[in-house]
C-alpha positions as a LaTeX table, in Angstrom:
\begin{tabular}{lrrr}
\hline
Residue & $x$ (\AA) & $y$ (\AA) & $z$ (\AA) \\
\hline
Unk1 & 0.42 & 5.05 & 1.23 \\
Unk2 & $-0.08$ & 3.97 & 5.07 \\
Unk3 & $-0.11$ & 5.90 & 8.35 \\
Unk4 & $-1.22$ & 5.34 & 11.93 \\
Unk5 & $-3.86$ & 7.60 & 13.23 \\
Unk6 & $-4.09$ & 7.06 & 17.21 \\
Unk7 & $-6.94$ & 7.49 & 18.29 \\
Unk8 & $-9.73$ & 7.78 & 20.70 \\
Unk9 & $-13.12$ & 6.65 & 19.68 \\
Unk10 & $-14.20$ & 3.78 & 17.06 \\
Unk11 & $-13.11$ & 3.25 & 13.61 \\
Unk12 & $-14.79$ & 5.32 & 10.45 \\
Unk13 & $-15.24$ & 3.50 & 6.46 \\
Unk14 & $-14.80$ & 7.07 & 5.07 \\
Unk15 & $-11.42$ & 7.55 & 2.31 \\
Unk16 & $-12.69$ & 11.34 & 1.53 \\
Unk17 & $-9.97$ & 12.82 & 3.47 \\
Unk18 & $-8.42$ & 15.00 & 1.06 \\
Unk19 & $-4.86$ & 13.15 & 0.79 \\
Unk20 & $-6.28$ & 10.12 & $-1.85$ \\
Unk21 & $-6.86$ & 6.04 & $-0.93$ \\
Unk22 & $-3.46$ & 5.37 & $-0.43$ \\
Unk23 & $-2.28$ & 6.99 & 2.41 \\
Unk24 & $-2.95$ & 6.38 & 6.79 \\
Unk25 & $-2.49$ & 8.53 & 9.68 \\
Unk26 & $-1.98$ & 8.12 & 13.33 \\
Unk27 & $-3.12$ & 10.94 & 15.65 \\
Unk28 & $-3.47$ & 12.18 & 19.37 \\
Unk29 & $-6.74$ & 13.84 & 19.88 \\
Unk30 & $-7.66$ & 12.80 & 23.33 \\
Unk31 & $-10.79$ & 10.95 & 24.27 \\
Unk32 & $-13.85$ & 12.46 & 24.37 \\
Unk33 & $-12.67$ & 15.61 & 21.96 \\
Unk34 & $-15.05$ & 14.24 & 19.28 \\
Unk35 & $-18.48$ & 12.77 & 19.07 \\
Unk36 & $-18.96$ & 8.96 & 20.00 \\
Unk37 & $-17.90$ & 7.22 & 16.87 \\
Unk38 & $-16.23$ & 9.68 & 15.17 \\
Unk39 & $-12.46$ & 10.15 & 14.31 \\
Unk40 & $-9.98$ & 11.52 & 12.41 \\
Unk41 & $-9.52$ & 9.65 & 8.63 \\
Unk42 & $-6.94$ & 7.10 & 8.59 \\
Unk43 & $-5.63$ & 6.50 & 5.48 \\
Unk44 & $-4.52$ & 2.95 & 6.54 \\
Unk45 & $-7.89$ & 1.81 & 7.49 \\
Unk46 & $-8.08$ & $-0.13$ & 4.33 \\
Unk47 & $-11.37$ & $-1.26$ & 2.65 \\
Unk48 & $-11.66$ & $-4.97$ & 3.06 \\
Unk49 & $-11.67$ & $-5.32$ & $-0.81$ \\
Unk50 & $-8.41$ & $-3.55$ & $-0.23$ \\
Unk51 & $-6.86$ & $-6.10$ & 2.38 \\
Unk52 & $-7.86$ & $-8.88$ & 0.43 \\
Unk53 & $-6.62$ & $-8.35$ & $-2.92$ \\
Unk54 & $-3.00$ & $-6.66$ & $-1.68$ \\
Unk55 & $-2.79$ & $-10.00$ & 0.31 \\
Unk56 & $-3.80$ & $-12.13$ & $-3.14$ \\
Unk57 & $-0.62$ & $-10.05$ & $-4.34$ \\
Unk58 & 1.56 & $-11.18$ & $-1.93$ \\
Unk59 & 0.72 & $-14.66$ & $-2.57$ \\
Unk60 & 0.89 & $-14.50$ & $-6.58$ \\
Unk61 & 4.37 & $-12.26$ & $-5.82$ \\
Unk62 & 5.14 & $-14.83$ & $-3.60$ \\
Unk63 & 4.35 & $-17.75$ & $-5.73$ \\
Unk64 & 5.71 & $-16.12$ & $-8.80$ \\
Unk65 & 9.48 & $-15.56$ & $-7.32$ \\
Unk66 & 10.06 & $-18.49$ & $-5.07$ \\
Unk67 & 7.24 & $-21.78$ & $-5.92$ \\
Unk68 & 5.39 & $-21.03$ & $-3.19$ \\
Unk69 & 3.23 & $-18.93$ & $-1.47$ \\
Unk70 & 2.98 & $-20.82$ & 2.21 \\
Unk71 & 4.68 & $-18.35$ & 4.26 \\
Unk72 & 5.94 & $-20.55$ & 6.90 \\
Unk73 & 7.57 & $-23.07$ & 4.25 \\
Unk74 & 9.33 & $-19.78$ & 3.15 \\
Unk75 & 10.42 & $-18.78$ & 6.01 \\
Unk76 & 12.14 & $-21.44$ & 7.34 \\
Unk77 & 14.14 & $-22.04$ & 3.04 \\
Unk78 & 15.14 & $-18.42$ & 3.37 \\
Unk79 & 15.91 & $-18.07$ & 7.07 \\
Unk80 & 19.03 & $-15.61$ & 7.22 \\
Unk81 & 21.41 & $-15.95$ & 10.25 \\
Unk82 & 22.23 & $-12.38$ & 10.00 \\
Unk83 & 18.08 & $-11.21$ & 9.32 \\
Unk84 & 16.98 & $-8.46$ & 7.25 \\
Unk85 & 19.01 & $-4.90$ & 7.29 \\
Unk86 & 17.17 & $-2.00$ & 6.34 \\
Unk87 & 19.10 & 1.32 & 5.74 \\
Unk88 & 17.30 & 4.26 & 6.35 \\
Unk89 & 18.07 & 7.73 & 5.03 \\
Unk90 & 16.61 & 9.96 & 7.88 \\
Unk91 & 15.08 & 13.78 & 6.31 \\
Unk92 & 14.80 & 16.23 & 9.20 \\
Unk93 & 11.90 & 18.79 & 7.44 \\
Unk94 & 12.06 & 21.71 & 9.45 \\
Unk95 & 11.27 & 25.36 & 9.64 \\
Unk96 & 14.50 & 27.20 & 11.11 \\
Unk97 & 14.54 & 25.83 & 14.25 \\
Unk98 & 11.20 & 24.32 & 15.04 \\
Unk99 & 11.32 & 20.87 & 14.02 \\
Unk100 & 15.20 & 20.82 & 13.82 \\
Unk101 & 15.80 & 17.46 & 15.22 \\
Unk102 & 19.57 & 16.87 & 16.52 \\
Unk103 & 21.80 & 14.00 & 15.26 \\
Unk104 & 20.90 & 12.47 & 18.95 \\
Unk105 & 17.08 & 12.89 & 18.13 \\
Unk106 & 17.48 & 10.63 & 14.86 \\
Unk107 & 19.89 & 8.40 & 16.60 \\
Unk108 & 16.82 & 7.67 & 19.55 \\
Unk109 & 14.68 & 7.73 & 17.05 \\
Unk110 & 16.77 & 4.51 & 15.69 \\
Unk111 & 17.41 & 2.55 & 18.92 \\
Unk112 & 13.47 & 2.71 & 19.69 \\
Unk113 & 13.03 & 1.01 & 16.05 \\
Unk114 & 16.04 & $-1.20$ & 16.51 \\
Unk115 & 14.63 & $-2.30$ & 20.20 \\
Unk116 & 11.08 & $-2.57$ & 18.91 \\
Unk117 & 11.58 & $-4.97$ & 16.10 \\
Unk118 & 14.25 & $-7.23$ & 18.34 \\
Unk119 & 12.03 & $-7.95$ & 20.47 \\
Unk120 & 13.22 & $-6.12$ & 23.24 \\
Unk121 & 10.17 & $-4.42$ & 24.65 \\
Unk122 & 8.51 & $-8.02$ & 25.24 \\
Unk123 & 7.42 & $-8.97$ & 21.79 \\
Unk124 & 9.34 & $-11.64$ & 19.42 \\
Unk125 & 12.57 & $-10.49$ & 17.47 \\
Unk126 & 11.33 & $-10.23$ & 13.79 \\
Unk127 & 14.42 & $-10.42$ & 12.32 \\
Unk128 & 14.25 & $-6.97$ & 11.26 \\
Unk129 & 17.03 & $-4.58$ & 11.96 \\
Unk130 & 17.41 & $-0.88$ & 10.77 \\
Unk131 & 21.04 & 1.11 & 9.88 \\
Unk132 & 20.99 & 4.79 & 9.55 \\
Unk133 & 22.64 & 5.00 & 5.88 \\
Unk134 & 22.17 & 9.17 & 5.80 \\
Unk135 & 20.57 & 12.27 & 8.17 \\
Unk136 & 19.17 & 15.27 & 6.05 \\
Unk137 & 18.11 & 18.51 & 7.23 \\
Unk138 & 15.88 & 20.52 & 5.10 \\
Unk139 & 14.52 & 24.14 & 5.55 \\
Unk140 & 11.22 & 24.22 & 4.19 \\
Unk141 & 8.42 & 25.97 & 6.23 \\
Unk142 & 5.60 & 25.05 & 3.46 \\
Unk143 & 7.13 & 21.33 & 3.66 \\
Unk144 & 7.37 & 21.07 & 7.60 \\
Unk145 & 3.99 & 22.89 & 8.55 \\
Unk146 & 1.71 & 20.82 & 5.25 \\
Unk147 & 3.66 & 17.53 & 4.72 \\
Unk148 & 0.73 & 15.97 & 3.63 \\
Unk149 & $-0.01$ & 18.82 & 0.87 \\
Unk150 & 3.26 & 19.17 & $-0.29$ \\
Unk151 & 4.25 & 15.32 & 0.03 \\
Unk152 & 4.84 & 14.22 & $-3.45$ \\
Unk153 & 6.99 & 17.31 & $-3.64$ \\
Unk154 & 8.67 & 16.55 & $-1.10$ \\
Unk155 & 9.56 & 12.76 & $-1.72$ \\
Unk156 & 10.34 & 13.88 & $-5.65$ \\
Unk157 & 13.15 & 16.05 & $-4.47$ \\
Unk158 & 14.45 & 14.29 & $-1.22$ \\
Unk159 & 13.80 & 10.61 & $-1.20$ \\
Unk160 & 17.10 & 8.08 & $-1.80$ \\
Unk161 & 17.23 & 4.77 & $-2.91$ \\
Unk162 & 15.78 & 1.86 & $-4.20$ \\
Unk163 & 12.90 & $-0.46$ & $-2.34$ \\
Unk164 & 14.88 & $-1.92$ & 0.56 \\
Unk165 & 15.49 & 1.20 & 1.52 \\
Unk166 & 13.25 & 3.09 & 4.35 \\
Unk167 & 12.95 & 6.95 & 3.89 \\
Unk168 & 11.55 & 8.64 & 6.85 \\
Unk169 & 10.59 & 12.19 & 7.01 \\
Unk170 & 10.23 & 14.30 & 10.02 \\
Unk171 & 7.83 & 17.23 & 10.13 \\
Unk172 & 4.70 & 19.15 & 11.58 \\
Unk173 & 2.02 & 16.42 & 11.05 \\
Unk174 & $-0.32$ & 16.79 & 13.27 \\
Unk175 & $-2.32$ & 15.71 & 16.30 \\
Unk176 & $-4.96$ & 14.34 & 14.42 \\
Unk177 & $-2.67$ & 12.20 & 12.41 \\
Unk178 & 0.63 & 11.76 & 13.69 \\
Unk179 & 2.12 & 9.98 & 10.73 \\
Unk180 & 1.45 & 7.93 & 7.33 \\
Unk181 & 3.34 & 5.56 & 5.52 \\
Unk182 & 3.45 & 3.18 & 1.67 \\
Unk183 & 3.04 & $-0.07$ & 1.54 \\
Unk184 & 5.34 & $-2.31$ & $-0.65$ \\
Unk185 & 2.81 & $-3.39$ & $-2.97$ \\
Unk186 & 2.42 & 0.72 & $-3.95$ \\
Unk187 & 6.36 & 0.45 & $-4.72$ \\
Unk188 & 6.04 & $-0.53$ & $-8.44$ \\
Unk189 & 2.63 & 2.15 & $-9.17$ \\
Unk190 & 5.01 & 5.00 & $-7.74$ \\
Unk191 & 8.62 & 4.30 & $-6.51$ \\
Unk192 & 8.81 & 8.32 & $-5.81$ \\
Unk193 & 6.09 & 7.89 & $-2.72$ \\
Unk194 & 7.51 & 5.31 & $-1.17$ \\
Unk195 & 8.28 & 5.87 & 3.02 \\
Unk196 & 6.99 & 6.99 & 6.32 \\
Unk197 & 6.06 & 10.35 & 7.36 \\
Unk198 & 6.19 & 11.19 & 11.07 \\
Unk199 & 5.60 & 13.62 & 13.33 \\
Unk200 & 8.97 & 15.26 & 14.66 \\
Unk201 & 7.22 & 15.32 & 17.91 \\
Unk202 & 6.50 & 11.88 & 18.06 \\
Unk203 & 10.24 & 11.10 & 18.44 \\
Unk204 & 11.95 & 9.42 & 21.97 \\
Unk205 & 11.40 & 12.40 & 24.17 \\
Unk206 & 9.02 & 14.63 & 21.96 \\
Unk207 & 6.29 & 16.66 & 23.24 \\
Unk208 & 3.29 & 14.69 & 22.78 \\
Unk209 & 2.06 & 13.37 & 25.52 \\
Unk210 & 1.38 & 9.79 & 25.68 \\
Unk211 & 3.08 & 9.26 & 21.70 \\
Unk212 & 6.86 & 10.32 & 22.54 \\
Unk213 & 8.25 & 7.00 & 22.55 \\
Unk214 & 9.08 & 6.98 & 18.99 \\
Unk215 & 6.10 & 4.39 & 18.36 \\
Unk216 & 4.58 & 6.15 & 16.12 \\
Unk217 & 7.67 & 5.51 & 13.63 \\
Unk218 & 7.21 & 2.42 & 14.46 \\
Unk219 & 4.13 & 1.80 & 13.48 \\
Unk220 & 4.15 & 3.20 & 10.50 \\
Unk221 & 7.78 & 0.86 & 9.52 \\
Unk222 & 5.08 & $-1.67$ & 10.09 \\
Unk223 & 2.62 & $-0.74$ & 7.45 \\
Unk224 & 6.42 & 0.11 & 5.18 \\
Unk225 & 6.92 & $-3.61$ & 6.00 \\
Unk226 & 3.67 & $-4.87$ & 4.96 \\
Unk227 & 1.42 & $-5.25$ & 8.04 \\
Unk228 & $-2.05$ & $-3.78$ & 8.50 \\
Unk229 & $-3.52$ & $-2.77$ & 11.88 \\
Unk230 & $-4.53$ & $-5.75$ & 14.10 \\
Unk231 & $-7.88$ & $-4.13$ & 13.96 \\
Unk232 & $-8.38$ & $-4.27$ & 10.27 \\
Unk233 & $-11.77$ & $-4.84$ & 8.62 \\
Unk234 & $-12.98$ & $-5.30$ & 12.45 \\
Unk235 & $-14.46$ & $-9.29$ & 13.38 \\
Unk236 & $-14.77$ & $-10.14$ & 9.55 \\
Unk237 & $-12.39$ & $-12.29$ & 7.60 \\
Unk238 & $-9.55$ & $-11.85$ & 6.49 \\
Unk239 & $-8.81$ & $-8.77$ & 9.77 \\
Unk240 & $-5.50$ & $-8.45$ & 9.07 \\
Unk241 & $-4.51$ & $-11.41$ & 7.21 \\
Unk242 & $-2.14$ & $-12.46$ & 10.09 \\
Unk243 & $-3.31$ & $-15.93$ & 12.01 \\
Unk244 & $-1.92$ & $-14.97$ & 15.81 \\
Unk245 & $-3.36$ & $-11.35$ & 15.90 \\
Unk246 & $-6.68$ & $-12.00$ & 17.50 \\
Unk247 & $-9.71$ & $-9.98$ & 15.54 \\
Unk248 & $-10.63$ & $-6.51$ & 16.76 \\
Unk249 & $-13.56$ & $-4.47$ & 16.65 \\
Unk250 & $-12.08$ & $-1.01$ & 17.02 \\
Unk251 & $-8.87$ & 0.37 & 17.81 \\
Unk252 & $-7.63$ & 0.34 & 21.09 \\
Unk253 & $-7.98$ & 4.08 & 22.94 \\
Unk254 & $-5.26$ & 5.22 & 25.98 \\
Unk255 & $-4.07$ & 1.33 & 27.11 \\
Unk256 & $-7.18$ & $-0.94$ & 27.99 \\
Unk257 & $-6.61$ & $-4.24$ & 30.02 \\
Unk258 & $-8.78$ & $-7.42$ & 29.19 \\
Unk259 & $-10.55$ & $-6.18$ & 26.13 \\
Unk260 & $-12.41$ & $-8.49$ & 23.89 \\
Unk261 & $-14.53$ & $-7.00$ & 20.90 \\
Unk262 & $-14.73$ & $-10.21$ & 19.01 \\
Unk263 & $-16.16$ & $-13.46$ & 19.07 \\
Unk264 & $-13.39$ & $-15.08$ & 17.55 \\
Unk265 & $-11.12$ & $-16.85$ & 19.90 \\
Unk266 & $-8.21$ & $-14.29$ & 21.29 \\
Unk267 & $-8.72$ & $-11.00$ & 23.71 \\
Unk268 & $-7.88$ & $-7.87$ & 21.70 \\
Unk269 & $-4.19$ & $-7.00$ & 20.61 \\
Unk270 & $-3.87$ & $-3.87$ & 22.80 \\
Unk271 & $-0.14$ & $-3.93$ & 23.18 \\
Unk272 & 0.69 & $-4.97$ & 19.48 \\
Unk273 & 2.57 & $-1.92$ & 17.90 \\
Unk274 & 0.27 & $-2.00$ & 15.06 \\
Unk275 & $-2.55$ & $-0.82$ & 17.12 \\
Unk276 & $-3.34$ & 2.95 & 18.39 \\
Unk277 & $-3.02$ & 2.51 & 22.10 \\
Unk278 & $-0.53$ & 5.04 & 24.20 \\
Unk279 & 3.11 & 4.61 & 23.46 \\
Unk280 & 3.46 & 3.52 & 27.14 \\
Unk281 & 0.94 & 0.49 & 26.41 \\
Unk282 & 2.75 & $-0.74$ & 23.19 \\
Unk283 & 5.62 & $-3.71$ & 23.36 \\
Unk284 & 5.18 & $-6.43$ & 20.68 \\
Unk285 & 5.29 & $-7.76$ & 17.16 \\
Unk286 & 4.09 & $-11.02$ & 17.11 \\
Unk287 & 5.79 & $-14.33$ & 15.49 \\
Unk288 & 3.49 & $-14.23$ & 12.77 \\
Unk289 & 3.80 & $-10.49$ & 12.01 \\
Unk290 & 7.38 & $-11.50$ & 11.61 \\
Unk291 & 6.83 & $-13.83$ & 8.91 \\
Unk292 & 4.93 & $-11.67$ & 7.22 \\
Unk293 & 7.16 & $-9.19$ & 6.91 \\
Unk294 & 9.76 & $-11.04$ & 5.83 \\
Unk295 & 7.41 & $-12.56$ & 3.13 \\
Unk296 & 6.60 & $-8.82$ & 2.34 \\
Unk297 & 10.40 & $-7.92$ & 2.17 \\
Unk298 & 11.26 & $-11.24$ & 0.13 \\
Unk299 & 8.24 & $-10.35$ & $-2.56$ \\
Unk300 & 8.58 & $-6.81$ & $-3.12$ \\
Unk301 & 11.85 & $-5.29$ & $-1.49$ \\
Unk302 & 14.81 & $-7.58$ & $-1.65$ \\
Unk303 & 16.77 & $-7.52$ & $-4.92$ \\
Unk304 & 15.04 & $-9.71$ & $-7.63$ \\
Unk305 & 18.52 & $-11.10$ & $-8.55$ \\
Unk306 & 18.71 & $-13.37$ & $-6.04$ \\
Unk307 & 15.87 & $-15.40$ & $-4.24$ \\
Unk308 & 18.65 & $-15.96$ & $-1.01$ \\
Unk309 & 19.32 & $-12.62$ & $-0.94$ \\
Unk310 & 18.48 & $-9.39$ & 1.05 \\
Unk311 & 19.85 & $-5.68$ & $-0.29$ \\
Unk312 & 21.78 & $-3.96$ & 2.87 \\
Unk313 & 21.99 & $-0.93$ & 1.28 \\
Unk314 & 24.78 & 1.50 & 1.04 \\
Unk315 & 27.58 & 2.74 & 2.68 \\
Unk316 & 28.16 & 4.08 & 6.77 \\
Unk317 & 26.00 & 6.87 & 8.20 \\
Unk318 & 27.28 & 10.24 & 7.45 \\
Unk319 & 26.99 & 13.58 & 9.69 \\
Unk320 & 23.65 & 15.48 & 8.50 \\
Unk321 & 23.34 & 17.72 & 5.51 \\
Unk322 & 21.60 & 20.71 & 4.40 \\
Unk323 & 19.24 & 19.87 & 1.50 \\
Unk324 & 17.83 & 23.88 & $-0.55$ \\
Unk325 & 14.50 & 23.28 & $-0.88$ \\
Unk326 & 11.63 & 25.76 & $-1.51$ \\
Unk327 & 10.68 & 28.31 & 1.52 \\
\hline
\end{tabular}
């Protein structure tokens, strides 16, 4: 699994964090609340052994289903006039009323996705758009207040759907880590897992400062999707595997200007989405983070049946529902 951590001080190597390799977080300790050089774990801050062979599996998935493996060439044989629709079944975790996000809540929630992936907060539209195909609400105090403890659990019993389809989870997180996601390569290992986990306070509006812009979903769609953080494996080859995200040294803390941590060519991504700067600092995918997550989506979520085609899921959005689950 994947999550964002946002954070305030310099990037750890460290995976002992309690929650297993395949997991991220995103959190909102502010700076100077830890030691220089220390942080919260991510679980998304892949090893570069990681990076590089889940990016040799998108090329031999790639290769396997469609000839070829140059993204670009792909791209422009399976352009879509209509783009990629992902339904999302939206699961409100909550513990009587704390947490218990209101059909408006979910529906901000979706217009901040839906604005951030068009290309409406400056970036480029990445063809991606999202359709709320189902709102949950489930009482579970254990579940909402230890998410991460209780998240296979949780996912067993609640998730819907097959691989095209986005699961998000609301709950009591954390400020450390405000939220953790899959990647589609993990689909196959353990369908079950698959989805983001946010923070209900992380939502358009919440009450965390500087991370209620509902970025923190976002960002962790964006690891769902198949993108690492722009500041992955630091200056070294591959980074992030994507050509026009300039190499970063660290994560970007609060919203610098001008920052440049790398020799390579490029200042640092500060304002990319897939970085850990303040909600108020983020505003773009870039055209090559759109290509590769349409790459992802055409390798390991659209339905194998057809090369030309992408799964929009099922049916219209219905009101929200009570799911039982265990107190």
């Amino acid at each position: 699994m994947s999550d964002r951590t946002r954070l305030r001080a310099a990037p750890a190597a460290e995976h002992d964090d309690g929650c297993g390799p395949d997991s991220a977080a995103r959190g909102a300790r502010p700076e100077g609340a830890r030691p220089e050089g220390a942080r919260p774990h991510d679980h998304a801050d892949l090893g570069r052994d990681q990076v590089v062979a889940m990016l040799d599996d998108l090329r031999r998935t790639l290769l396997d289903r469609y000839g070829t493996s140059d993204e670009r060439r792909l791209d422009s044989t399976l352009r879509r006039t209509r783009g990629i629709v992902v339904p999302v079944r939206f699961h409100v975790v909550h513990s009587g009323s704390r947490g218990r996000l209101s059909a408006k809540d979910v529906g901000r929630q979706m217009a901040a996705l839906n604005a951030a992936y068009g290309g409406r907060k400056g970036g480029v539209d990445t063809g991606v758009r999202f359709r709320l195909a189902g709102h949950y609400r489930i009482n579970s105090p254990a579940w909402f207040h230890q998410p991460r403890r209780y998240e296979a659990a949780m996912k067993k019993r609640l998730r819907k759907g097959g691989p095209g389809t986005l699961n998000i989870y609301t709950a009591a997180v954390g400020t450390d880590v405000l939220g953790f996601s899959t990647f589609p390569q993990w689909y196959r290992k353990r369908p079950y897992m698959d989805g983001v986990v946010i923070d209900y306070r992380s939502i358009p509006g919440g009450s965390l400062r500087h991370f209620d812009r509902g970025y923190t979903a976002v960002h962790e769609t964006g690891h769902w999707l198949g993108l690492f953080h722009t500041f992955e494996n630091g200056c070294v080859s591959p980074g992030d595997g994507v050509a026009d995200t300039p190499y970063e040294a660290r994560p970007a803390a609060a919203c610098p200007h001008g920052r440049d941590t790398c020799p390579q060519r490029g200042r640092d991504p500060v304002h990319n989405f897939m970085d850990y700067a303040y909600d108020t600092c983020m505003r773009e995918f870039t055209a090559g983070q759109g290509r590769r997550i349409r790459a992802a989506w055409a390798a390991y979520r659209s339905r194998r049946s057809s090369a030309r085609h992408v799964g929009l899921g099922t049916g219209p959005a219905t009101g929200a529902r009570s799911v039982a689950a265990p107190r």
